[in-house]
C-alpha positions as CSV (number, residue, x, y, z in Angstrom):
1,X,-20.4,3.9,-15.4
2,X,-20.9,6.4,-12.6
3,X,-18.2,8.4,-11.8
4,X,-19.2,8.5,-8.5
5,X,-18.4,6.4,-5.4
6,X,-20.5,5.2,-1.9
7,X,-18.0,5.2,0.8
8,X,-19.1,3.2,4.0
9,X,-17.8,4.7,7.7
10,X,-18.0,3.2,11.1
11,X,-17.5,4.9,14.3
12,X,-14.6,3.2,14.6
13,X,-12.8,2.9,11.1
14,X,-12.7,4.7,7.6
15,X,-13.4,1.9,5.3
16,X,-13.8,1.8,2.6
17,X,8.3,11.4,-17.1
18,X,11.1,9.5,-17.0
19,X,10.0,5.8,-16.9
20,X,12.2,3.7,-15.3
21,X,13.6,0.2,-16.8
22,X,11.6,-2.5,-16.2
23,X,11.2,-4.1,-19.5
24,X,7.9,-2.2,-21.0
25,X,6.5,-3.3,-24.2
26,X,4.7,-0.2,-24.5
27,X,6.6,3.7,-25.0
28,X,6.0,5.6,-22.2
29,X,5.4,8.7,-24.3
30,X,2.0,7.5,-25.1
31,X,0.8,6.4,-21.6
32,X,-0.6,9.7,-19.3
33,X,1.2,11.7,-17.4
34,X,0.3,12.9,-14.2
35,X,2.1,16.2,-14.1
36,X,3.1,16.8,-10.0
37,X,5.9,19.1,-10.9
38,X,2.8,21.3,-11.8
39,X,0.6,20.8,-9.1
40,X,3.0,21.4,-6.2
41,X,2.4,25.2,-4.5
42,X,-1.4,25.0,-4.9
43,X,-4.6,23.5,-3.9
44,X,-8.0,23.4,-3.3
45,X,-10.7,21.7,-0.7
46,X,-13.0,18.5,-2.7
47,X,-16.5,17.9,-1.3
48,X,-16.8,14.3,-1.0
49,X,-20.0,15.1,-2.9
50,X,-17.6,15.7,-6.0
51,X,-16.2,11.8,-5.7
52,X,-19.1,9.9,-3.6
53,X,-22.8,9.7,-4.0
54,X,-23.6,8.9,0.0
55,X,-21.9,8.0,2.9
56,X,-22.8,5.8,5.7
57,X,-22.0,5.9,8.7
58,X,-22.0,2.1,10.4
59,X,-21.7,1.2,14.0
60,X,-19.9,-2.1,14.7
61,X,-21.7,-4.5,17.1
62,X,-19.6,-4.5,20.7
63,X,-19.8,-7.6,22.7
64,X,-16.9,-9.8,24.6
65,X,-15.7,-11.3,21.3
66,X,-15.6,-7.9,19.3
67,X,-13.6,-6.1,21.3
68,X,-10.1,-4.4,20.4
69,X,-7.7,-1.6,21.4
70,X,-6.1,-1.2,18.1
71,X,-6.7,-2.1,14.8
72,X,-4.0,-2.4,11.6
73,X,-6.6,-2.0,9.0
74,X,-9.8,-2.6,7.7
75,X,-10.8,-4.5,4.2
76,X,-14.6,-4.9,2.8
77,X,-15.7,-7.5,0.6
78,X,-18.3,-9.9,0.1
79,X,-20.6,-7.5,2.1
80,X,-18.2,-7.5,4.8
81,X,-16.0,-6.0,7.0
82,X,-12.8,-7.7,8.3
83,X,-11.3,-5.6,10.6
84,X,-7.6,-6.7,11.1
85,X,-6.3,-6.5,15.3
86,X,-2.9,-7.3,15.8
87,X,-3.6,-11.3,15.4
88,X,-7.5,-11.3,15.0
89,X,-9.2,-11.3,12.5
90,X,-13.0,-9.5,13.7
91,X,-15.3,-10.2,11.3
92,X,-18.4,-7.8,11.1
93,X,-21.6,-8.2,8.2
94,X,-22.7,-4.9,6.1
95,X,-25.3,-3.8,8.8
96,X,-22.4,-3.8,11.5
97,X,-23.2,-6.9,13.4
98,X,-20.6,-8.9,14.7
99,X,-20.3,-12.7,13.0
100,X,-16.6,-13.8,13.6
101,X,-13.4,-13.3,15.7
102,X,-10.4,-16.2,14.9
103,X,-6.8,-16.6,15.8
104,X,-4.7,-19.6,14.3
105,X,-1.6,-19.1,15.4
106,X,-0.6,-22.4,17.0
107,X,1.7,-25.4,16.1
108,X,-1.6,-27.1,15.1
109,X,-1.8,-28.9,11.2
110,X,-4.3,-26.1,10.5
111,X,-2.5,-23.3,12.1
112,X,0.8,-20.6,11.6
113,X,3.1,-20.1,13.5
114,X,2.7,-16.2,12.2
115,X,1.5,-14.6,9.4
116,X,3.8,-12.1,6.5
117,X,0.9,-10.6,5.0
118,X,-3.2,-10.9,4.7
119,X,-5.7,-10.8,1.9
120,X,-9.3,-11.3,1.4
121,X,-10.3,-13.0,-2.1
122,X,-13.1,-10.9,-3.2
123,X,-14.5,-13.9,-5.4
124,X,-15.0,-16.3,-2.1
125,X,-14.1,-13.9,1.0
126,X,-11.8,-16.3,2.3
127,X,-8.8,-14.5,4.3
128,X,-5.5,-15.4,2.5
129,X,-2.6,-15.2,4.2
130,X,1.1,-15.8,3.8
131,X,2.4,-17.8,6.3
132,X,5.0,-19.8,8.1
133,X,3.7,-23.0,9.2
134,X,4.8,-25.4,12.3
135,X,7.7,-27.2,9.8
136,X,8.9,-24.1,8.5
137,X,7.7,-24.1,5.0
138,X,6.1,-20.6,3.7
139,X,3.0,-21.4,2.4
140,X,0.0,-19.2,1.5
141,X,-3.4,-20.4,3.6
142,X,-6.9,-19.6,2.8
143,X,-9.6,-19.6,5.5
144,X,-13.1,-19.0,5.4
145,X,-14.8,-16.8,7.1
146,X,-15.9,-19.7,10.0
147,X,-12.0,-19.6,10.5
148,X,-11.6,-23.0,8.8
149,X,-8.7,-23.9,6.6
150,X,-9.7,-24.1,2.8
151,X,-6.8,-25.3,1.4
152,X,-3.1,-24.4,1.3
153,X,-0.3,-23.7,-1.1
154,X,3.5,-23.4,-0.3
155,X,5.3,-20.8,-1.8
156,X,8.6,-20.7,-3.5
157,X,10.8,-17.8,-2.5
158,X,13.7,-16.5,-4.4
159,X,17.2,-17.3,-3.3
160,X,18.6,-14.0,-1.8
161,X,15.5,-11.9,-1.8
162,X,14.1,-10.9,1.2
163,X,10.7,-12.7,2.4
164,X,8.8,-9.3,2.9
165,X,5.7,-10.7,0.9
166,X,3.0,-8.6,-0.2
167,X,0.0,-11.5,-1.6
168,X,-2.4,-10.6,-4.0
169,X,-4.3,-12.5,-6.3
170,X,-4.7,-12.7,-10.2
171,X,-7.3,-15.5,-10.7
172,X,-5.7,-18.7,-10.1
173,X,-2.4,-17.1,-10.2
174,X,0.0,-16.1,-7.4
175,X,1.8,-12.9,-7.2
176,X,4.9,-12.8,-4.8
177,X,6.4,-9.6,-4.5
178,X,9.8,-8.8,-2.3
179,X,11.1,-5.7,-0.9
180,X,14.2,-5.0,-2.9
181,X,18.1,-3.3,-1.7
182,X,20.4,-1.8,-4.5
183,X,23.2,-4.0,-3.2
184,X,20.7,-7.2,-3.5
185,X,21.8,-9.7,-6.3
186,X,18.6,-11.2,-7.3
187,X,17.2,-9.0,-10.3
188,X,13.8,-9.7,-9.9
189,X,11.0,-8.0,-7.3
190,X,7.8,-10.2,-7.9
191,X,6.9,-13.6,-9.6
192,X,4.2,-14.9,-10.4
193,X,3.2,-18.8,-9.8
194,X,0.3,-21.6,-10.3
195,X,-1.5,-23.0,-7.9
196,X,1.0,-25.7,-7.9
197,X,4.3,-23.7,-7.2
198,X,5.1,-23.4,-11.2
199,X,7.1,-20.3,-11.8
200,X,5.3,-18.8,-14.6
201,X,6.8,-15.2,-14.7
202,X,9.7,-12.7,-13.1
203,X,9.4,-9.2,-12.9
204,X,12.8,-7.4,-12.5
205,X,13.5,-4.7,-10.6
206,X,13.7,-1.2,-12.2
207,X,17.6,0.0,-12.4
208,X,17.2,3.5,-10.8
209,X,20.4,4.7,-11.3
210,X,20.1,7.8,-9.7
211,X,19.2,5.9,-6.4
212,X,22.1,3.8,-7.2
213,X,24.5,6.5,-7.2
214,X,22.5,7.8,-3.4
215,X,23.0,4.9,-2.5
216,X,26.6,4.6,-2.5
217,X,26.7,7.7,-0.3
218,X,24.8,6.5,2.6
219,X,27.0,6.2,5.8
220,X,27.8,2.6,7.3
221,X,27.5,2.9,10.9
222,X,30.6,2.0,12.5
223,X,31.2,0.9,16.3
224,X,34.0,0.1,18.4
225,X,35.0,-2.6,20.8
226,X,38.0,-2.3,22.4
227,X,40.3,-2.0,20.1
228,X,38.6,-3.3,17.3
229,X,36.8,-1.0,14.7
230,X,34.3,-2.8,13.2
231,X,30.9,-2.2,10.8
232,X,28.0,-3.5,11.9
233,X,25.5,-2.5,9.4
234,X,25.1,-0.5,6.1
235,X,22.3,1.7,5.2
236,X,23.0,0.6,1.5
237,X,21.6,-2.8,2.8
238,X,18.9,-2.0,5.2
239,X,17.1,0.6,3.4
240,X,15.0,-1.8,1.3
241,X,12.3,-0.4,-1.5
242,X,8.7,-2.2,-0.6
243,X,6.5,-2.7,-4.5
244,X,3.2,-1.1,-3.9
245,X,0.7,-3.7,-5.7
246,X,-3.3,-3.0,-5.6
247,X,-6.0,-4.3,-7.6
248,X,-7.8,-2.5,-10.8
249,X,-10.5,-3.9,-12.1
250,X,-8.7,-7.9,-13.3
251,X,-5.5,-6.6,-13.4
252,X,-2.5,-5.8,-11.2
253,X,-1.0,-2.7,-10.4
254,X,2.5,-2.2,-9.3
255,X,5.2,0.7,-8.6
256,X,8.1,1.6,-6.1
257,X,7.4,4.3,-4.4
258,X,11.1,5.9,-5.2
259,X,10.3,5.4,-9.0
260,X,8.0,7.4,-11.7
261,X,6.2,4.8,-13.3
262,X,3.2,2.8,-12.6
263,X,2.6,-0.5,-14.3
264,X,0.2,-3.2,-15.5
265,X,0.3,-7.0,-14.7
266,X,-3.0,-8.3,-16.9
267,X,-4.5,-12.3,-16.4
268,X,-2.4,-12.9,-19.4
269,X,0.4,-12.0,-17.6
270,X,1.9,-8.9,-19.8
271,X,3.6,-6.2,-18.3
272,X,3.3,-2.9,-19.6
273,X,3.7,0.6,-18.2
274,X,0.3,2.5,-17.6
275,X,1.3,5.9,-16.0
276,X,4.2,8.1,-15.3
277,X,4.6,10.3,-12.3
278,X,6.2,13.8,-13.4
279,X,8.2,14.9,-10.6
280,X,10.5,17.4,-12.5
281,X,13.0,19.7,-10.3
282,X,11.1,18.0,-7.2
283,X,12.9,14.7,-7.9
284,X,16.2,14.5,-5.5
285,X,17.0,11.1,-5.4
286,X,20.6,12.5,-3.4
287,X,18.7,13.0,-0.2
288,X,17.6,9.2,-0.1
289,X,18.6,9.3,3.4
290,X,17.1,12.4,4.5
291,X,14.6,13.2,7.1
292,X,10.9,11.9,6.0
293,X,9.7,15.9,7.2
294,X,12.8,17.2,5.4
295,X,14.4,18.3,2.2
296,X,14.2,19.0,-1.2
297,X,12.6,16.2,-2.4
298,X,8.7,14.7,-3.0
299,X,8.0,10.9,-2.9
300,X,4.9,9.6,-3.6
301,X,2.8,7.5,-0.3
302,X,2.4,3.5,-0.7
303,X,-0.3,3.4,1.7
304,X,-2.4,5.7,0.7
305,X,-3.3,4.9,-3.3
306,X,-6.8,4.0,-4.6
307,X,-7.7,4.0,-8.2
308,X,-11.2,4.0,-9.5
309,X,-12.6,3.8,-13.0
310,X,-12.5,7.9,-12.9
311,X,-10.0,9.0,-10.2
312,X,-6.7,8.3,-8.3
313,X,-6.5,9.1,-5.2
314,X,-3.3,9.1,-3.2
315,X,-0.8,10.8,-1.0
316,X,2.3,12.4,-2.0
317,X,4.7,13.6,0.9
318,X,5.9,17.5,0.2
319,X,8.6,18.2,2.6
320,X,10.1,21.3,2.2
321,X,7.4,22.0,0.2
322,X,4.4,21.2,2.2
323,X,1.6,23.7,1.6
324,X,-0.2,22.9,4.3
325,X,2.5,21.3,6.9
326,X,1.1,20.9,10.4
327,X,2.1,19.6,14.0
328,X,0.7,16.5,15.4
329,X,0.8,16.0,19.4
330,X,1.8,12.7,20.8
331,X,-0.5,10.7,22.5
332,X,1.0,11.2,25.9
333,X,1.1,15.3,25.1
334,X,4.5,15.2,25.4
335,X,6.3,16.4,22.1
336,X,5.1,16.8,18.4
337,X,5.7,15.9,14.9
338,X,5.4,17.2,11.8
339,X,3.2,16.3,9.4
340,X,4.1,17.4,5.4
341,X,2.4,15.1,3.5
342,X,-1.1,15.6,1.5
343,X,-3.9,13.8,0.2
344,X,-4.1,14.5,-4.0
345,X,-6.6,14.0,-6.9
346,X,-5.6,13.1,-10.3
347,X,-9.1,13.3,-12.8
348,X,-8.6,10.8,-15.4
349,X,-10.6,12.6,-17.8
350,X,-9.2,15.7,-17.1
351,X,-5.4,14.7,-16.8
352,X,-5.0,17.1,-13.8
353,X,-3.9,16.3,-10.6
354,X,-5.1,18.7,-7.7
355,X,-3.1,18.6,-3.8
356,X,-6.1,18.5,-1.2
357,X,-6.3,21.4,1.0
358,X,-7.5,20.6,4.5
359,X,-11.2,21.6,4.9
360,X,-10.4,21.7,9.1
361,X,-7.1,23.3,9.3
362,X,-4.5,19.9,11.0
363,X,-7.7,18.0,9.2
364,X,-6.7,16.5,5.4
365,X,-9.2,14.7,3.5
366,X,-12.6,15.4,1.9
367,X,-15.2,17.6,3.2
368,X,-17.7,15.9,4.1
369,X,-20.6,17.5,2.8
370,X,-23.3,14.8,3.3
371,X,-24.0,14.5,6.8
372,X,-21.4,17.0,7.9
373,X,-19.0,14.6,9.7
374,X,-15.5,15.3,10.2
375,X,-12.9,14.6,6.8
376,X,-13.0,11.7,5.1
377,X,-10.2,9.7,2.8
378,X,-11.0,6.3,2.2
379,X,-8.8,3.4,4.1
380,X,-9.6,0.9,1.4
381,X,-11.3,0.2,-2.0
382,X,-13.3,-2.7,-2.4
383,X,-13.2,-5.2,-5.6
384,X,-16.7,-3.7,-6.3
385,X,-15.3,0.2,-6.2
């Protein structure tokens, strides 16, 4: 197979070791290692030429139904374009033309009241969704792409976990994953059911014992009314670890983004560890509740992280060690952040992984060396690749 990608662009969107204890069946020793301890202090600038074969660059049809201000993101399958808007769903064909806008919220039998997380089934292109319906119940909902209900499923959610859902699907199988605390009792951080609301497997959390021990350093904040000291919330609780879970290939991918290994969910539902994350001297798990721009730390992105049948692509975010750091103005032009994170490259047949230099300076990505457009990394990765 090619080792080679075609990206699509509109005008408007970019479409497109220490393991830790989870259970493995397989010794990490012999899975690869992508070696970031190494990587960190250099880089260099990728054509997209070295990862893409073409880009295109696809202007979305505008009329009264297509409009939007904002969107969340952007997801192509099925020849298609669903471009997410707060509570639309704008549906647009390969060529750009505009064939759908719905909205179900409502109280209706064939609507939500609102929606956790979305989905489209690459073997239909039915939007899934996880839901909560007018009596209450959590259910996941499949529409087409006429906005009709196909059918509907309730879901069973763990006692004590919290119902941050990410939903994707594993054939007729459906994986539930929850954003996990260190102080949460449930063990587990994704099942997996039927179609009929069978439990058919738990995934436990990894210990991370290091995070642990942070953990039990981070401040409660503390208030006082008259003359009563009270605490209204601890950090140990609200920061919450999200599972990153993508698709490769018919299998599930899964990680935290605080933890160094990346794992396998196959249709036959074993879970095995598939790479480990080397973060050496740049792993600091002490300053958990440090500044996102600063410290003495590295964490890897959970947005940004597509894996093709040659490359991974992600984001890892440098801190104190940013390369390339930059300021980014507001909108209204009235202050400035910065920005320490950067794209990376890690060649499967290679074993290497490469940090992306910024071919504009404040501009990360790929150059984009086809039709000389501004840097390019992909939003999304379709079924197809």
């Amino acid at each position: 197979m090619s080792r080679r990608l075609i990206f699509f662009v509109s005008v408007l969107i970019a479409s497109l070791i220490q393991s830790c204890d989870s259970n493995p069946s397989v010794i990490t020793s012999k899975i690869p290692v992508i070696d970031l301890e190494s990587a960190i202090g250099s880089g260099k600038v990728f054509n997209l030429s070295d990862v893409a074969t073409e880009i295109k660059y696809i202007p979305l049809e505008t009329n009264d139904k297509s409009m939007m201000s904002d969107f969340v993101s952007v997801i192509y399958e099925k020849g298609r374009f669903y471009v997410i808007s707060h509570s639309n769903f704008i549906i647009f064909d390969s060529c750009g033309r505009h064939q759908k806008t719905f909205n179900r919220t409502g109280r209706g039998p064939d609507e939500y009241l609102g929606f956790k997380s979305y989905d489209v089934d690459p073997e239909t292109g039915n939007i899934l969704l996880t839901a909560y319906c007018q009596n209450q119940a959590f259910s996941l909902l499949s529409y087409s792409v006429d906005g009709d209900l196909v059918d509907r499923h309730s879901l069973n959610i763990t006692q004590g976990s919290m119902s941050d859902i990410s939903f994707r699907c594993l054939e007729d199988k459906i994986l539930t994953t929850f954003s996990v605390s260190i102080e949460d009792t449930t063990e587990v951080f994704a099942q997996v059911h039927d179609l009929n609301g069978n439990l058919l497997k738990s995934l436990n959390k990894p210990s991370l014992k290091d995070y642990k021990d942070a953990y039990a350093n981070l401040p409660s904040t503390v208030v006082q009314v008259g003359a009563n000291v009270r605490t209204i919330d601890s950090r140990r609780s609200t920061l919450r670890m999200s599972p990153k879970v993508y698709r490769y290939e018919d299998k599930m991918r899964l990680f935290f983004p605080l933890s160094d290994t990346i794992f396998t969910l196959d249709k036959a539902l074993n879970f095995t560890p598939s790479y480990a994350i080397k973060f050496g001297k740049y792993k600091k798990p002490s300053e958990l509740g440090s500044s996102s721009v600063k410290g003495e730390n590295v964490t890897i992105s959970s947005h940004n992280f597509f894996e093709t049948d040659s490359f991974i692509l992600t984001q890892f975010n440098l801190r104190n060690f940013a390369h390339e750091p930059f300021e980014i103005v507001t909108q209204n032009g009235k202050g400035a952040s910065k920005n320490t994170k950067s794209f990376a490259l890690y060649d499967k047949s290679s074993g290497k992984l490469t940090l992306m230099n910024a071919p504009i300076p404040a501009k990360p990505g790929f150059k984009e060396d086809f039709e000389y457009g501004p840097p390019f990394f992909p939003s999304y990765l379709s079924s197809q690749m």
